[in-house]
PyMOL commands that place a pseudoatom at each C-alpha (Angstrom):
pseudoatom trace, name=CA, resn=UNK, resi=1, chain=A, elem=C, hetatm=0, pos=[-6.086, -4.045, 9.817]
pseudoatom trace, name=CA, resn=UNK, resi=2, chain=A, elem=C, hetatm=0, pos=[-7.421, -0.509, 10.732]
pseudoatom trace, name=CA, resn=UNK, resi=3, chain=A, elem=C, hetatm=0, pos=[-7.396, 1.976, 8.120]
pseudoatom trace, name=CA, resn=UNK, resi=4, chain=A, elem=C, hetatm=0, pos=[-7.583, 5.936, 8.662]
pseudoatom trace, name=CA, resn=UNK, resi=5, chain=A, elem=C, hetatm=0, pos=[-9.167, 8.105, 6.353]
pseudoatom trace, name=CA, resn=UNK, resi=6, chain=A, elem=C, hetatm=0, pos=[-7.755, 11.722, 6.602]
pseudoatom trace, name=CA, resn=UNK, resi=7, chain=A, elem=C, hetatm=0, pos=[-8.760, 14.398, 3.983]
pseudoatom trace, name=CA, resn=UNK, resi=8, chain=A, elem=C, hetatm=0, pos=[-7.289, 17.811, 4.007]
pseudoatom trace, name=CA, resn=UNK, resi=9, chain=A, elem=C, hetatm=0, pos=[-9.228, 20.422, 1.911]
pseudoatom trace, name=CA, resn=UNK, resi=10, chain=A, elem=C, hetatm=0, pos=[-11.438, 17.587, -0.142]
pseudoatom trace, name=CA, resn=UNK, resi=11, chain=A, elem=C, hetatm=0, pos=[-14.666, 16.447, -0.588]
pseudoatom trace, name=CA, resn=UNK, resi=12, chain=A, elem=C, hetatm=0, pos=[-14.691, 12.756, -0.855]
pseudoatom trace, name=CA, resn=UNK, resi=13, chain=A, elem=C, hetatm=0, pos=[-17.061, 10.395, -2.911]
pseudoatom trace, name=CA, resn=UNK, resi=14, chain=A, elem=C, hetatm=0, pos=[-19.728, 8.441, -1.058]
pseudoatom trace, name=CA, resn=UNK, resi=15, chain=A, elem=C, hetatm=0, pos=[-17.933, 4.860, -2.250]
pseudoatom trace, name=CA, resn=UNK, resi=16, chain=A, elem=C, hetatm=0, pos=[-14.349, 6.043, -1.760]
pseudoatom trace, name=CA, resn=UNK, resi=17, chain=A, elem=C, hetatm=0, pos=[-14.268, 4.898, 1.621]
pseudoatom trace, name=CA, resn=UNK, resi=18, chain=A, elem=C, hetatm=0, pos=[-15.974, 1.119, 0.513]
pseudoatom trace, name=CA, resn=UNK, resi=19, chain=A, elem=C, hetatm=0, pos=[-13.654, 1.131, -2.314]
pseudoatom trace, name=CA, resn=UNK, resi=20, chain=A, elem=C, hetatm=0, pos=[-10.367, 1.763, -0.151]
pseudoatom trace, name=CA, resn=UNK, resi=21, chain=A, elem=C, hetatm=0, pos=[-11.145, -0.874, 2.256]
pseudoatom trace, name=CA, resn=UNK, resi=22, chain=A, elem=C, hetatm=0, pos=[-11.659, -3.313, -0.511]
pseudoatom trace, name=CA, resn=UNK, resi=23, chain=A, elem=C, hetatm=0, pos=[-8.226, -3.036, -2.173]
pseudoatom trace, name=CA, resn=UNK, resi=24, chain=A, elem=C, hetatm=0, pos=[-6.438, -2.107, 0.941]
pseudoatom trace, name=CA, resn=UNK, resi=25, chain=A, elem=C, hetatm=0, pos=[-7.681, -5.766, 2.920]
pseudoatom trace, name=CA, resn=UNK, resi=26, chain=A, elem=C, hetatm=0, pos=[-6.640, -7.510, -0.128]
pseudoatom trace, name=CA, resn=UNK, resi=27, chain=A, elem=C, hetatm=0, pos=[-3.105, -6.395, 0.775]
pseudoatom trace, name=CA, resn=UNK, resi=28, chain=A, elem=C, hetatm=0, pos=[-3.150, -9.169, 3.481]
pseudoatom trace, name=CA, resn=UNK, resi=29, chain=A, elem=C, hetatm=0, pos=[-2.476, -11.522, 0.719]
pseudoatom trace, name=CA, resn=UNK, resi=30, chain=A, elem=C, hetatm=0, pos=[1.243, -11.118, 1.445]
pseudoatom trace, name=CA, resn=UNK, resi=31, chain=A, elem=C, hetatm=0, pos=[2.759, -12.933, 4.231]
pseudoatom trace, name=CA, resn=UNK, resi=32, chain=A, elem=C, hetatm=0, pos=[3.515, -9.019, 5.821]
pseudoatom trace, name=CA, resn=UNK, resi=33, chain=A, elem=C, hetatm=0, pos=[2.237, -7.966, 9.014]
pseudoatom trace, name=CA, resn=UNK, resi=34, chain=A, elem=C, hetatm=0, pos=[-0.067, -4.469, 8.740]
pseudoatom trace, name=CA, resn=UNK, resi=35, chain=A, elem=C, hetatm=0, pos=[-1.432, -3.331, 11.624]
pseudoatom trace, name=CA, resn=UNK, resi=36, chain=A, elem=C, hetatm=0, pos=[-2.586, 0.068, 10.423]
pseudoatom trace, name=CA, resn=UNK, resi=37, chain=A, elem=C, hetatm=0, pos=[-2.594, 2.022, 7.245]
pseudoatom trace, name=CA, resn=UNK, resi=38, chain=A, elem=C, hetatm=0, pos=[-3.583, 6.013, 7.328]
pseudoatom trace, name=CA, resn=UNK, resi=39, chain=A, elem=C, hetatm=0, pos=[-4.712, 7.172, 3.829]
pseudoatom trace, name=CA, resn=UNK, resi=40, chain=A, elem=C, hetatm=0, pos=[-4.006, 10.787, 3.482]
pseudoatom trace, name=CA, resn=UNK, resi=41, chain=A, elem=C, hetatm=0, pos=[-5.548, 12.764, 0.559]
pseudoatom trace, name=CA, resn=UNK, resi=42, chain=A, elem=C, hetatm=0, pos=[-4.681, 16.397, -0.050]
pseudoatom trace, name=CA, resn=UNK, resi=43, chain=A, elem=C, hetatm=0, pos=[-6.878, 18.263, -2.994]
pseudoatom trace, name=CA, resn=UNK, resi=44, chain=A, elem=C, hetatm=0, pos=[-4.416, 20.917, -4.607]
pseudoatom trace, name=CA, resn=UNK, resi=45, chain=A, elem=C, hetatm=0, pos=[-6.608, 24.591, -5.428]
pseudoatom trace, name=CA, resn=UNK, resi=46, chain=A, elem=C, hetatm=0, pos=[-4.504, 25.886, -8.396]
pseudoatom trace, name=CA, resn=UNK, resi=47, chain=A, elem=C, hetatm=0, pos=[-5.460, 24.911, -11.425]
pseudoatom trace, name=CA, resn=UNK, resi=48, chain=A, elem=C, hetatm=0, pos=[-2.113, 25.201, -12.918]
pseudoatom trace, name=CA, resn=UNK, resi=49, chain=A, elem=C, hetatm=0, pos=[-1.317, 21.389, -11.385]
pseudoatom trace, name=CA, resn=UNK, resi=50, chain=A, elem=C, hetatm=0, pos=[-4.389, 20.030, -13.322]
pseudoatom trace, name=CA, resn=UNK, resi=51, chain=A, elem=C, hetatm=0, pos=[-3.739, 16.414, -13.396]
pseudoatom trace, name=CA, resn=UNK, resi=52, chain=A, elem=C, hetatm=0, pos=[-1.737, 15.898, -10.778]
pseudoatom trace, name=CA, resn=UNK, resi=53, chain=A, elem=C, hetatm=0, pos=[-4.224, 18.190, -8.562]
pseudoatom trace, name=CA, resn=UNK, resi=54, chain=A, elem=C, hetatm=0, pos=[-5.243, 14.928, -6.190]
pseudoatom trace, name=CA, resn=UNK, resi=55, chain=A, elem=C, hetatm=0, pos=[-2.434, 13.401, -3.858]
pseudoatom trace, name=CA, resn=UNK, resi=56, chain=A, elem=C, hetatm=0, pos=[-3.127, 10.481, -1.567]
pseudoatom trace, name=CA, resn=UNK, resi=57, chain=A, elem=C, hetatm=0, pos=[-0.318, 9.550, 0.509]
pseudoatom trace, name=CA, resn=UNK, resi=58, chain=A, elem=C, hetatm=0, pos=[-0.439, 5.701, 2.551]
pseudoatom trace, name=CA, resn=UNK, resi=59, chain=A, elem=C, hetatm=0, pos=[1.456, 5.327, 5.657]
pseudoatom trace, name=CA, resn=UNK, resi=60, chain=A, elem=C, hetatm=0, pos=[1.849, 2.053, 7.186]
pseudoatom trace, name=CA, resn=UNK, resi=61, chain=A, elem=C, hetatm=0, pos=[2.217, 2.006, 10.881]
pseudoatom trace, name=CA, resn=UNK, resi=62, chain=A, elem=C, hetatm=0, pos=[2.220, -1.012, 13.395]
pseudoatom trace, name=CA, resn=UNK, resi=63, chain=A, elem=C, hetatm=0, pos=[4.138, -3.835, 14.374]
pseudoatom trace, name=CA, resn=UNK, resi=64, chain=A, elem=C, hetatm=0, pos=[5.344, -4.472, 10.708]
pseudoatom trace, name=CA, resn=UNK, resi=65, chain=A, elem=C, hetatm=0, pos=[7.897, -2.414, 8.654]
pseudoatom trace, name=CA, resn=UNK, resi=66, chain=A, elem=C, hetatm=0, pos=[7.230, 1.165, 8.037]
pseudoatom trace, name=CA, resn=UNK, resi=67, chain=A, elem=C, hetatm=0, pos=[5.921, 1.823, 4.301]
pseudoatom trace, name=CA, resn=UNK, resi=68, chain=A, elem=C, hetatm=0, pos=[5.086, 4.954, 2.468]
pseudoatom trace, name=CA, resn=UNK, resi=69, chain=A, elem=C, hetatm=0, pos=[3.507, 5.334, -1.146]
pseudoatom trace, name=CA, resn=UNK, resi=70, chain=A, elem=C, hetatm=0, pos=[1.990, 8.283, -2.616]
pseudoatom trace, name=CA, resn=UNK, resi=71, chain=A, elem=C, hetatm=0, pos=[-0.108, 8.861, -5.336]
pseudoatom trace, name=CA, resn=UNK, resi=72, chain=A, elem=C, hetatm=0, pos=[-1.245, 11.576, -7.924]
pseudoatom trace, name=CA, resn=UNK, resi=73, chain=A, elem=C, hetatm=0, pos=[-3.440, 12.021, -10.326]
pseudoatom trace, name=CA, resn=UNK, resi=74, chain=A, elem=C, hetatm=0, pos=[-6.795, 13.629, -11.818]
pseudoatom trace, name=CA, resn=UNK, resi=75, chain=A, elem=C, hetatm=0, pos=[-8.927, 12.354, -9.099]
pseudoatom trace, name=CA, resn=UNK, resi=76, chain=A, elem=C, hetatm=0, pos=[-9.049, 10.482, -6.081]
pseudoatom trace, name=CA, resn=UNK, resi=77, chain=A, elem=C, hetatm=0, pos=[-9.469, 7.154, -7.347]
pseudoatom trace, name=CA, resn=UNK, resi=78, chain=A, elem=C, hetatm=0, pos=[-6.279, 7.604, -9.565]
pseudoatom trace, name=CA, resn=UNK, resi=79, chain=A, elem=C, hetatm=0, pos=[-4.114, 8.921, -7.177]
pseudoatom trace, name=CA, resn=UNK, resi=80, chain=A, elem=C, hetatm=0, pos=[-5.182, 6.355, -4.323]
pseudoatom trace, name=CA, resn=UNK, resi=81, chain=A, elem=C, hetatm=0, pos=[-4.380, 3.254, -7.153]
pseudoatom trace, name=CA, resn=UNK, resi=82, chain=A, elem=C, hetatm=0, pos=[-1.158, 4.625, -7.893]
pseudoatom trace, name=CA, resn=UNK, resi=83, chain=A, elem=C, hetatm=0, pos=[-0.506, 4.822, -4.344]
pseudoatom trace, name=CA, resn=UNK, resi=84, chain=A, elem=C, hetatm=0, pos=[-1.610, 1.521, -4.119]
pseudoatom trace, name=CA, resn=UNK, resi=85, chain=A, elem=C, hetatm=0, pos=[0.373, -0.123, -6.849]
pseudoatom trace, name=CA, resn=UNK, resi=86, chain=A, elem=C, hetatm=0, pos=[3.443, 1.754, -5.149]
pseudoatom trace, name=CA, resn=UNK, resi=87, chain=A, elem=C, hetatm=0, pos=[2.407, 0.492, -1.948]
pseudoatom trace, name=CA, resn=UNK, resi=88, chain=A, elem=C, hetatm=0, pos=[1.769, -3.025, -3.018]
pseudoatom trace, name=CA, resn=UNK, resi=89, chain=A, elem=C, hetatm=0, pos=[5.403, -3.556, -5.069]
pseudoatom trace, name=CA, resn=UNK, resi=90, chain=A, elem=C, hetatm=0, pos=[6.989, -2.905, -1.586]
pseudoatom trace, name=CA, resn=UNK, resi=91, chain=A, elem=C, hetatm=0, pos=[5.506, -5.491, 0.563]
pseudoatom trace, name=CA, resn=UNK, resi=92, chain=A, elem=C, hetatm=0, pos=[6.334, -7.666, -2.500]
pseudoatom trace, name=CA, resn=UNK, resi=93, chain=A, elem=C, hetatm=0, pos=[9.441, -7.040, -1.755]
pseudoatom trace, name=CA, resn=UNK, resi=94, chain=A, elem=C, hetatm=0, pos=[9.652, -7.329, 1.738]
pseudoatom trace, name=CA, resn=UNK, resi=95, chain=A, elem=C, hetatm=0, pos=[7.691, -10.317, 0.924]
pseudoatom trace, name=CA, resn=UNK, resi=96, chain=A, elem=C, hetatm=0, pos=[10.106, -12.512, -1.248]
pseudoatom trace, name=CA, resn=UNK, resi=97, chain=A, elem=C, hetatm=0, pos=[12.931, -11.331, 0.862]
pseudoatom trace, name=CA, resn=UNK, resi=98, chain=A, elem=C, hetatm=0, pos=[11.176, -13.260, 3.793]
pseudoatom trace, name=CA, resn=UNK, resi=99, chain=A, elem=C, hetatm=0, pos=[11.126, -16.159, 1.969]
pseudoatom trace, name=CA, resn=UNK, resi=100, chain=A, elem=C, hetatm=0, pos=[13.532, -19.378, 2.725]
pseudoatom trace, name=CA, resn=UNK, resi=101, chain=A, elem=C, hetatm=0, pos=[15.415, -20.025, -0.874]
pseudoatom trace, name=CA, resn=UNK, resi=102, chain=A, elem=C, hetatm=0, pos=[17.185, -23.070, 0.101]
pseudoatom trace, name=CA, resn=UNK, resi=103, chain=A, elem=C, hetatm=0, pos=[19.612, -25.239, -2.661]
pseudoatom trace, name=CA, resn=UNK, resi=104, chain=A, elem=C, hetatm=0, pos=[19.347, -28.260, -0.444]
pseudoatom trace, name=CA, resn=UNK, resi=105, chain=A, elem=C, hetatm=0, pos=[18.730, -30.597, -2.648]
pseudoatom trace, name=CA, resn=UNK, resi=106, chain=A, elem=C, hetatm=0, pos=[18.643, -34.702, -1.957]
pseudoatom trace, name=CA, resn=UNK, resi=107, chain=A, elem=C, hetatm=0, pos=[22.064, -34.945, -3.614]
pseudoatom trace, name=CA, resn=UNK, resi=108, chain=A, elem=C, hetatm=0, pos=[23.015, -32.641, -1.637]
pseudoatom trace, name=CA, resn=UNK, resi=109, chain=A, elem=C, hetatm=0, pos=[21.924, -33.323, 1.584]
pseudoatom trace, name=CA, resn=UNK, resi=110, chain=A, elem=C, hetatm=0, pos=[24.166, -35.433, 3.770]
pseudoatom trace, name=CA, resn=UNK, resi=111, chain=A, elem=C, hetatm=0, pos=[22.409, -38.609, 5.361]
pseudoatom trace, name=CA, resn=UNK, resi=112, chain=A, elem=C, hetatm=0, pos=[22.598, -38.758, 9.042]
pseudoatom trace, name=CA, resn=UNK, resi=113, chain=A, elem=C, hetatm=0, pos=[22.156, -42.641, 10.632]
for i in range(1, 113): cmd.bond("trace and resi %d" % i, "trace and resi %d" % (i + 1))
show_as sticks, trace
zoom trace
């Protein structure tokens, strides 16, 4: 999976990038193709938006189905885990959709000779 890191008007942390790759391979879990994610995050100046002041946005791109998720919060780290929880309950989604729920069951399964 190749992840982008964009930042518009922020300074990021030394481990941010370690820690995104981290939780953003573990997404491969799921049985949903990924071929790229771009992590956006946007620092907001005014001090009036105080705890929502960090926004990371996650774009999925790639062979797979198009997925968005943003994030905000007091820092980085917030905002990119609730962007991540976001992100994560879709591809659940898409996930258990993909799956076969047959009722076959042996009583009801006719028996071909």
């Amino acid at each position: 999976m190749e992840i982008i890191i964009h930042a518009r008007n922020a300074q990021l942390a030394e481990d941010f990038k370690g820690i995104t790759t981290d939780k953003l391979q573990s997404l491969n879990r799921f049985s949903v193709l990924i071929q790229g994610i771009k992590v956006e995050i946007q620092h907001e100046a005014n001090p009036r938006h105080g705890k929502s002041s960090h926004e990371v946005t996650l774009t999925t791109h790639g062979a797979g189905p198009f997925m968005r998720a943003e994030g905000k919060g007091h820092n980085d780290l917030a905002a990119f885990d609730d962007a991540v929880q976001a992100l994560q309950l879709q591809i659940r989604r898409i996930h258990e959709k993909s799956k076969d729920v047959g009722r076959d069951t042996l009583r009801t399964k006719e028996i071909i000779d």
